[in-house]
Biopython code that builds the backbone (N, CA, C, O; Angstrom):
import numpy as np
from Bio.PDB.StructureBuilder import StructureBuilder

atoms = [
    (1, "UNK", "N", (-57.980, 62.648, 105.628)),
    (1, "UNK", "CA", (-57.868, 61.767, 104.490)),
    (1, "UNK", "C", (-56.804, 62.334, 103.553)),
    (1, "UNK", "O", (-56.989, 63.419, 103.001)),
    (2, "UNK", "N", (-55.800, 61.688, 103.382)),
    (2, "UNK", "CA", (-54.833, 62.204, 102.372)),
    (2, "UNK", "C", (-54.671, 60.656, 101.042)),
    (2, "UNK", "O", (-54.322, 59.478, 101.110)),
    (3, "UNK", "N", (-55.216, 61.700, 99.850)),
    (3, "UNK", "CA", (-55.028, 61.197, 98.288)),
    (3, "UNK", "C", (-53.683, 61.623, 97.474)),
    (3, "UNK", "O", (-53.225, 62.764, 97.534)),
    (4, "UNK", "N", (-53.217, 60.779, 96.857)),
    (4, "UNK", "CA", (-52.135, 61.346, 95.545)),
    (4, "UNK", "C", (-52.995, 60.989, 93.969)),
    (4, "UNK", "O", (-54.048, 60.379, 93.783)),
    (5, "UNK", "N", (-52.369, 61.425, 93.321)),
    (5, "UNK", "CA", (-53.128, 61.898, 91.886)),
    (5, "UNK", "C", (-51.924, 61.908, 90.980)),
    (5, "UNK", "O", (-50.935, 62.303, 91.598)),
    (6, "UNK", "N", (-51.698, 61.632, 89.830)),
    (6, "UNK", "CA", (-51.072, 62.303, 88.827)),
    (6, "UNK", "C", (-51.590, 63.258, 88.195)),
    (6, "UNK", "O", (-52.759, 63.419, 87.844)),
    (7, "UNK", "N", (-50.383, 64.114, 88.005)),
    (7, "UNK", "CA", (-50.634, 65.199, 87.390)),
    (7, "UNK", "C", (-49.635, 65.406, 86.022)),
    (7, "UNK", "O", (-48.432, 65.597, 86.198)),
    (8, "UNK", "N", (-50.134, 65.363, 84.838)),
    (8, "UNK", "CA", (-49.321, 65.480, 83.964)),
    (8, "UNK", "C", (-49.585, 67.006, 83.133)),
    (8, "UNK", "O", (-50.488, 67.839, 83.201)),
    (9, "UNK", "N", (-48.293, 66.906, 82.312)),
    (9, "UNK", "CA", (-48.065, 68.062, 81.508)),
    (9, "UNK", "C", (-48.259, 69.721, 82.253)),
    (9, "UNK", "O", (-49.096, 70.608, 82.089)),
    (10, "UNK", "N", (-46.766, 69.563, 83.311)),
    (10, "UNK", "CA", (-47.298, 70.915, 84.046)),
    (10, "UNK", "C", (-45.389, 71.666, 83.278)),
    (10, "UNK", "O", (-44.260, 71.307, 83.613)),
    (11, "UNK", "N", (-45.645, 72.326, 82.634)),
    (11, "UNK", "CA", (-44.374, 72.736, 82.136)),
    (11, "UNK", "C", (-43.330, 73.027, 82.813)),
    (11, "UNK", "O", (-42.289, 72.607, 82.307)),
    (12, "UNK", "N", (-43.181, 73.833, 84.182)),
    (12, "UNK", "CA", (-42.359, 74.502, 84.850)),
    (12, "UNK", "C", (-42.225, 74.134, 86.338)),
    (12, "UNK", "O", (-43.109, 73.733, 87.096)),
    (13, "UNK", "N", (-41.174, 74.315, 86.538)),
    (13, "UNK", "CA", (-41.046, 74.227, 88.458)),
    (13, "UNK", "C", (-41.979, 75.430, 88.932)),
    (13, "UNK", "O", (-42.703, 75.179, 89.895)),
    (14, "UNK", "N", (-42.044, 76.560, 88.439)),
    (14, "UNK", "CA", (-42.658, 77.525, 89.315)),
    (14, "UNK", "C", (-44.365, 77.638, 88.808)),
    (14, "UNK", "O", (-45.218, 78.387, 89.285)),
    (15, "UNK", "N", (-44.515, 76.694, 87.755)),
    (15, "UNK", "CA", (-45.925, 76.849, 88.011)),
    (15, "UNK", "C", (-46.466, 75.750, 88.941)),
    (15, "UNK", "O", (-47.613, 75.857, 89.374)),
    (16, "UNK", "N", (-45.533, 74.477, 89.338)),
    (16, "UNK", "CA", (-45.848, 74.020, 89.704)),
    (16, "UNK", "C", (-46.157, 74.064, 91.209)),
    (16, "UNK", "O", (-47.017, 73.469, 91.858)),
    (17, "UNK", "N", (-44.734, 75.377, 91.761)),
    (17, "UNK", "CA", (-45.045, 75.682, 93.138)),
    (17, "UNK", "C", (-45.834, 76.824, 93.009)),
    (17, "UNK", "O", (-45.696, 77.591, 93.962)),
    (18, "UNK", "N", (-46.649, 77.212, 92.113)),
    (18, "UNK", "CA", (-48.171, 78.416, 92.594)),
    (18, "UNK", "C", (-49.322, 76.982, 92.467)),
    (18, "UNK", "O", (-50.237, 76.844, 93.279)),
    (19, "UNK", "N", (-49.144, 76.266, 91.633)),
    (19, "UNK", "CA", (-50.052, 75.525, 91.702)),
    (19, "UNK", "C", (-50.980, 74.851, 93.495)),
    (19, "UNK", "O", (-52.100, 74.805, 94.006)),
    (20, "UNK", "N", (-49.500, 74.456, 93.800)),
    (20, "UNK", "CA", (-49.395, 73.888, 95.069)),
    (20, "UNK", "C", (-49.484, 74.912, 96.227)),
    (20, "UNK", "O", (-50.033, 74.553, 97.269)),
    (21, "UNK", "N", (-48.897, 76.367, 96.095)),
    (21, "UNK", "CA", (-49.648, 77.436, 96.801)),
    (21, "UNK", "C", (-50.932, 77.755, 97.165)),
    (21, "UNK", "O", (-51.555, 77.855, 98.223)),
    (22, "UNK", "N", (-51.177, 77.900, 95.870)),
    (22, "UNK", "CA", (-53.358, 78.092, 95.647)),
    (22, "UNK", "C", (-53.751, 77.057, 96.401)),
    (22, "UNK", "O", (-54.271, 77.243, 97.501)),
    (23, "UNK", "N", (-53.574, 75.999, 95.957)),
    (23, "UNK", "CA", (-53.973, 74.562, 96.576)),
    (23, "UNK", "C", (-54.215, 74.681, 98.053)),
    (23, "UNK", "O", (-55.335, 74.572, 98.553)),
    (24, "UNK", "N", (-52.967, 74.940, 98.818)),
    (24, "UNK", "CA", (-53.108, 75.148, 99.883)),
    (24, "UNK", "C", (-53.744, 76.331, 100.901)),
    (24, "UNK", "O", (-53.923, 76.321, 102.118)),
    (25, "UNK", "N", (-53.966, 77.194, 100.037)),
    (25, "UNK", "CA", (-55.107, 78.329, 100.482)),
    (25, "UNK", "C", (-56.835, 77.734, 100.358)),
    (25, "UNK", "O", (-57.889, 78.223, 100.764)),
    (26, "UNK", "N", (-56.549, 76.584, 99.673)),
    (26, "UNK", "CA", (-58.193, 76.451, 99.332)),
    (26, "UNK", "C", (-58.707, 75.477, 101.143)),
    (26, "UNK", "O", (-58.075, 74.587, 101.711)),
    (27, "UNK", "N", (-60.102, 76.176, 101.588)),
    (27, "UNK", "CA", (-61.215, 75.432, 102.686)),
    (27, "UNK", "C", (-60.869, 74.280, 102.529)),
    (27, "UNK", "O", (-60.224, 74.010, 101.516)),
    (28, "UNK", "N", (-61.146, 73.392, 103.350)),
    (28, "UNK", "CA", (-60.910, 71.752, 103.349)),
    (28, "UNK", "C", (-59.392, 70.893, 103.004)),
    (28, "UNK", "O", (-59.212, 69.682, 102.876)),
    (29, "UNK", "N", (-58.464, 71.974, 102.919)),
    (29, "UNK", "CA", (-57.296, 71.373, 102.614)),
    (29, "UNK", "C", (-56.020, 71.333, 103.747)),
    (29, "UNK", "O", (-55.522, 72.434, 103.986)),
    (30, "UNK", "N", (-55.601, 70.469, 104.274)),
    (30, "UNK", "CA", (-55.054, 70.417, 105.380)),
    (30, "UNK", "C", (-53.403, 70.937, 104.612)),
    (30, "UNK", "O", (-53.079, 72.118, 104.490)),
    (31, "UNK", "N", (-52.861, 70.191, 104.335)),
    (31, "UNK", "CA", (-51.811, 70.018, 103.269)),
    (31, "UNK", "C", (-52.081, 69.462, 101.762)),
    (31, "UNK", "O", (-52.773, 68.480, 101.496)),
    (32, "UNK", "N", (-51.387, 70.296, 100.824)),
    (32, "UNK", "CA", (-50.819, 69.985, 99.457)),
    (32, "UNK", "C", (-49.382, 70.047, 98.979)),
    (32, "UNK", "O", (-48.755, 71.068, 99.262)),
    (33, "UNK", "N", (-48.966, 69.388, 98.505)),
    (33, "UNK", "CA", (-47.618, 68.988, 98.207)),
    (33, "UNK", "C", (-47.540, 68.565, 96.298)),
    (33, "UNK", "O", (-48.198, 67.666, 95.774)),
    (34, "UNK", "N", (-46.559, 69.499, 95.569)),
    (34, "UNK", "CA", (-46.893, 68.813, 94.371)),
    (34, "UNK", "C", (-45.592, 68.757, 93.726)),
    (34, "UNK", "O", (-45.015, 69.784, 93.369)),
    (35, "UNK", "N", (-44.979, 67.275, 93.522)),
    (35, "UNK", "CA", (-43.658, 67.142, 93.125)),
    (35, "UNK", "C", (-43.573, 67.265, 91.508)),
    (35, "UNK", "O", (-43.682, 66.360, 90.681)),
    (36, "UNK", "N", (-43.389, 68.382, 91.342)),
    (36, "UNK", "CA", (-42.848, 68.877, 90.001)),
    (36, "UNK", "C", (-42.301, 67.618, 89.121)),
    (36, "UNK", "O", (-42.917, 67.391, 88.080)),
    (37, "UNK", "N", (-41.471, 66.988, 89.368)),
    (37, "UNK", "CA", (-40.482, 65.652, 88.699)),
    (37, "UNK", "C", (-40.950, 64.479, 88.959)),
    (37, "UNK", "O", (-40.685, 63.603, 88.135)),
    (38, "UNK", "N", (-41.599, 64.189, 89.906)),
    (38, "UNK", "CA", (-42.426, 62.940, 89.717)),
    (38, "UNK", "C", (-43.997, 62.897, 89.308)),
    (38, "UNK", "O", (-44.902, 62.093, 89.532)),
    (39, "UNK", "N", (-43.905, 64.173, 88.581)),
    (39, "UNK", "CA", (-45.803, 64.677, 88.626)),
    (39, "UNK", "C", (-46.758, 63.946, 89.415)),
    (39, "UNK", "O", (-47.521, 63.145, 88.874)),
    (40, "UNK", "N", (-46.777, 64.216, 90.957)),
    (40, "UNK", "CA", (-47.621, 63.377, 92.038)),
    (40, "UNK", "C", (-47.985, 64.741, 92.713)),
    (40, "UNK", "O", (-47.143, 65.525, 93.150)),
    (41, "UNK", "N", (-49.499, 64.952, 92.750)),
    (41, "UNK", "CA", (-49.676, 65.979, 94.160)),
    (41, "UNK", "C", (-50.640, 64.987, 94.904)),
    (41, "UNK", "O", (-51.531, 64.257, 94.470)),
    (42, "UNK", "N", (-50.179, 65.200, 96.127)),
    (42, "UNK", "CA", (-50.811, 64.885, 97.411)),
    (42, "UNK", "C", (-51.488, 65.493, 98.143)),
    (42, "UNK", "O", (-51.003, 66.387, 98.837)),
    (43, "UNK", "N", (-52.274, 65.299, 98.168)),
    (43, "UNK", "CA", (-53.244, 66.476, 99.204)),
    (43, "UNK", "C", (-54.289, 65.829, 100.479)),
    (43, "UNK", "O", (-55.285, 65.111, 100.386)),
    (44, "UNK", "N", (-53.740, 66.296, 101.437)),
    (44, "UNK", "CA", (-54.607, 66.072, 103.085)),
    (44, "UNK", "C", (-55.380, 67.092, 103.024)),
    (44, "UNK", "O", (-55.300, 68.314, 102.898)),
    (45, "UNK", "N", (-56.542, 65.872, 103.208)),
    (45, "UNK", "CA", (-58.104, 67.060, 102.939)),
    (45, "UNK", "C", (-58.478, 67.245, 104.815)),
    (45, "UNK", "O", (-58.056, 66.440, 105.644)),
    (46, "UNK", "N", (-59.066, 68.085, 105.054)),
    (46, "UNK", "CA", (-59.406, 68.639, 106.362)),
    (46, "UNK", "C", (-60.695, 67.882, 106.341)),
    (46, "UNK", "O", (-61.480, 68.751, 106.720)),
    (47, "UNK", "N", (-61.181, 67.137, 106.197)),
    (47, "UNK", "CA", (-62.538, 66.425, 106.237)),
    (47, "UNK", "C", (-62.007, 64.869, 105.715)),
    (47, "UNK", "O", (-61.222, 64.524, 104.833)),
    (48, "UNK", "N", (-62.757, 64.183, 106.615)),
    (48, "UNK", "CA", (-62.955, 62.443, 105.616)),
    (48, "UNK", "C", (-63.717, 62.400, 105.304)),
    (48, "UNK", "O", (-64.212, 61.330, 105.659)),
    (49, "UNK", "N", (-64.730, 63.258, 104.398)),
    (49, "UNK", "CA", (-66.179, 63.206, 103.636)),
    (49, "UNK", "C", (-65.633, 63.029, 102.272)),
    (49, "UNK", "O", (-64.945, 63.910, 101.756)),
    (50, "UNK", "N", (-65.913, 61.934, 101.682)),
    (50, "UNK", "CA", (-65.712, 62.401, 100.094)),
    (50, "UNK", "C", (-66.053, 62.966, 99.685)),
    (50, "UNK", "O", (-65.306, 63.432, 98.824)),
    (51, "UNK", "N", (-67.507, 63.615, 99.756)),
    (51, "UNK", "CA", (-68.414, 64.542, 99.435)),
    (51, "UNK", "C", (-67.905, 65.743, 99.512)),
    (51, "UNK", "O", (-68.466, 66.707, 98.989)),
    (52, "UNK", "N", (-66.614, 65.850, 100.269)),
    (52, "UNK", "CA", (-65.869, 67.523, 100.508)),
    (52, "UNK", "C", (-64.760, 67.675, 99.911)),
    (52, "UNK", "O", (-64.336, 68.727, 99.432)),
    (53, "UNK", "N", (-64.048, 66.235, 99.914)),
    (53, "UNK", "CA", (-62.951, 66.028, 98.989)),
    (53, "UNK", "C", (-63.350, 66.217, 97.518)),
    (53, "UNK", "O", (-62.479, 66.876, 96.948)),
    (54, "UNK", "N", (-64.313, 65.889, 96.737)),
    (54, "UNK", "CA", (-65.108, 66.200, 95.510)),
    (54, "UNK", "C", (-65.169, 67.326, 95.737)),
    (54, "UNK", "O", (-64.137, 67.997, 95.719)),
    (55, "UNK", "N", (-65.910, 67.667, 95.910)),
    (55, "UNK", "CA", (-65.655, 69.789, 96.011)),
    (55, "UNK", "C", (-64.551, 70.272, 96.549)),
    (55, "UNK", "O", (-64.674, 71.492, 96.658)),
    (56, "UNK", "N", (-63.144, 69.757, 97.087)),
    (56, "UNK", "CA", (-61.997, 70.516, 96.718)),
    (56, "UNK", "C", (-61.857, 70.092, 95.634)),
    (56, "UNK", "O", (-61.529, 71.075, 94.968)),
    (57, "UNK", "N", (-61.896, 69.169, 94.946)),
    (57, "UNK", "CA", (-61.081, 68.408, 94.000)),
    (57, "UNK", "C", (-61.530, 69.442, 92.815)),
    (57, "UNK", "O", (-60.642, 69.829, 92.056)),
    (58, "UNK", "N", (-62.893, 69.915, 92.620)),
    (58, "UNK", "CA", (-62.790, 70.525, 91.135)),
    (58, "UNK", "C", (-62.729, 72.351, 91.585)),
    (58, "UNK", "O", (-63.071, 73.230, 90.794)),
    (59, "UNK", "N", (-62.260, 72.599, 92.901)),
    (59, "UNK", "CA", (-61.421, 73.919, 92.626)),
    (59, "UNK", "C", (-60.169, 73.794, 92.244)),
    (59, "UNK", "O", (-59.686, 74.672, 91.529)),
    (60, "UNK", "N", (-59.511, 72.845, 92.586)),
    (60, "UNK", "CA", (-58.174, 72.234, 92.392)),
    (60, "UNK", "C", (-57.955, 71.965, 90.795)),
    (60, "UNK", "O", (-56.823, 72.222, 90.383)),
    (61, "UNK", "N", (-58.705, 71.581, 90.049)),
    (61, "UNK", "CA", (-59.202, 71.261, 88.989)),
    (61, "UNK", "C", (-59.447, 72.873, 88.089)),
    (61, "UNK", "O", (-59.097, 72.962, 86.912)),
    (62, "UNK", "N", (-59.909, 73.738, 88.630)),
    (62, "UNK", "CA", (-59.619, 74.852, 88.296)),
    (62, "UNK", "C", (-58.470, 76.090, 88.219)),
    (62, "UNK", "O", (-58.038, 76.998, 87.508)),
    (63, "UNK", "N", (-58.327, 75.434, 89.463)),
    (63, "UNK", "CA", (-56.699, 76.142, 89.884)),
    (63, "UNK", "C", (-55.712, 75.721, 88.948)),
    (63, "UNK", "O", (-55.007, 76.567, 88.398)),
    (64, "UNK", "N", (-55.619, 74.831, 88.770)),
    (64, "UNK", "CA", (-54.582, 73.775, 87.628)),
    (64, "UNK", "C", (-54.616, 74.260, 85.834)),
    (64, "UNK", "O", (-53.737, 74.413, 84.986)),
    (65, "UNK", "N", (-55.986, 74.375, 85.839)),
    (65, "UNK", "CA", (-56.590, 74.397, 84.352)),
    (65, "UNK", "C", (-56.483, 76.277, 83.820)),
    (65, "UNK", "O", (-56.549, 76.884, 82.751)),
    (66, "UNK", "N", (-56.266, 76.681, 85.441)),
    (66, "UNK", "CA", (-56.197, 78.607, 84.923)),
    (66, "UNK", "C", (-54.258, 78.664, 84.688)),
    (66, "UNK", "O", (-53.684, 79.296, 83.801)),
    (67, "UNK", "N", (-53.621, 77.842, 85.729)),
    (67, "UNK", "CA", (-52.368, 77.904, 85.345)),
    (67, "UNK", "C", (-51.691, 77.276, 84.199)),
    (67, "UNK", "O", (-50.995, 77.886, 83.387)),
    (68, "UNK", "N", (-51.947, 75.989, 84.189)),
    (68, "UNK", "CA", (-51.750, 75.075, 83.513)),
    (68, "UNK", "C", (-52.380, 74.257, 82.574)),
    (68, "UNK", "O", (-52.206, 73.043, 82.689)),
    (69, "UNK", "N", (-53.373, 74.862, 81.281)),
    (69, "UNK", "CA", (-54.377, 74.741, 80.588)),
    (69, "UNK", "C", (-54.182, 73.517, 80.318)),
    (69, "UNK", "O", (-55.163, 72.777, 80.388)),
    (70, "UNK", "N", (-52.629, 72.838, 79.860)),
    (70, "UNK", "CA", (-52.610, 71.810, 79.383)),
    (70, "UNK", "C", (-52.501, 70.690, 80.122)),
    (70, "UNK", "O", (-52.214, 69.597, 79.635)),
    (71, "UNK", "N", (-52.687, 70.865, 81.145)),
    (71, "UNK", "CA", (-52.233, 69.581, 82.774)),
    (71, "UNK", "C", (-53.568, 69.242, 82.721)),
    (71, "UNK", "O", (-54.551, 69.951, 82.506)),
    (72, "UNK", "N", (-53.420, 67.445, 83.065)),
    (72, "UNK", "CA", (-54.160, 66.505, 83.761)),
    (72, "UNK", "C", (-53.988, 65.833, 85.297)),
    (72, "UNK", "O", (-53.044, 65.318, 85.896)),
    (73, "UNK", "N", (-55.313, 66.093, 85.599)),
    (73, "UNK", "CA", (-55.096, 65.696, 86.638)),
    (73, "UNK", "C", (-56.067, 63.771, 87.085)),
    (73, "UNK", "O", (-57.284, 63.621, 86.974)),
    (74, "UNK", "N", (-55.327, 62.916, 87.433)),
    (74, "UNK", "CA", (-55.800, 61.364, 87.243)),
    (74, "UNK", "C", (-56.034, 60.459, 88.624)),
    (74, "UNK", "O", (-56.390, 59.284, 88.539)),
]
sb = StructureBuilder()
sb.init_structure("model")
sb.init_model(0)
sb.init_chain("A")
sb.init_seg("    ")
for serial, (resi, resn, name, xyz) in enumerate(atoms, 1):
    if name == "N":
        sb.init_residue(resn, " ", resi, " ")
    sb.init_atom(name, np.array(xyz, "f"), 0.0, 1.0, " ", f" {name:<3s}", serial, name[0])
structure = sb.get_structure()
């Protein structure tokens, strides 16, 4: 199952590629991709459970919020 999201207010290109690093170290994540300039990350979850996609979603949600206090993710 692959989702896109906006992601706003991420200040920098390079936080945006640790962002998308972490991301991709996290269980259940096949691929993450996060375009800095169009604030879109995409992410192929290793499961079609939503139920697993919800629990990546708020490590992802953490990952974001330790780098990027002021980023939303939608």
């Amino acid at each position: 199952m692959k989702k896109s999201f906006s992601i706003k207010n991420i200040d920098c290109a390079n936080c945006a590629a640790k962002i998308e690093e972490r991301i991709n170290k996290l269980d259940g994540v096949k691929e993450a991709t996060l375009n800095f300039m169009m604030e879109k990350l995409t992410i192929e979850f290793s499961s079609f459970s939503e139920e697993d996609a919800l629990k990546v979603m708020k490590d992802v949600e953490k990952i974001v919020n330790k780098i990027e206090p002021d980023a939303t993710i939608k």
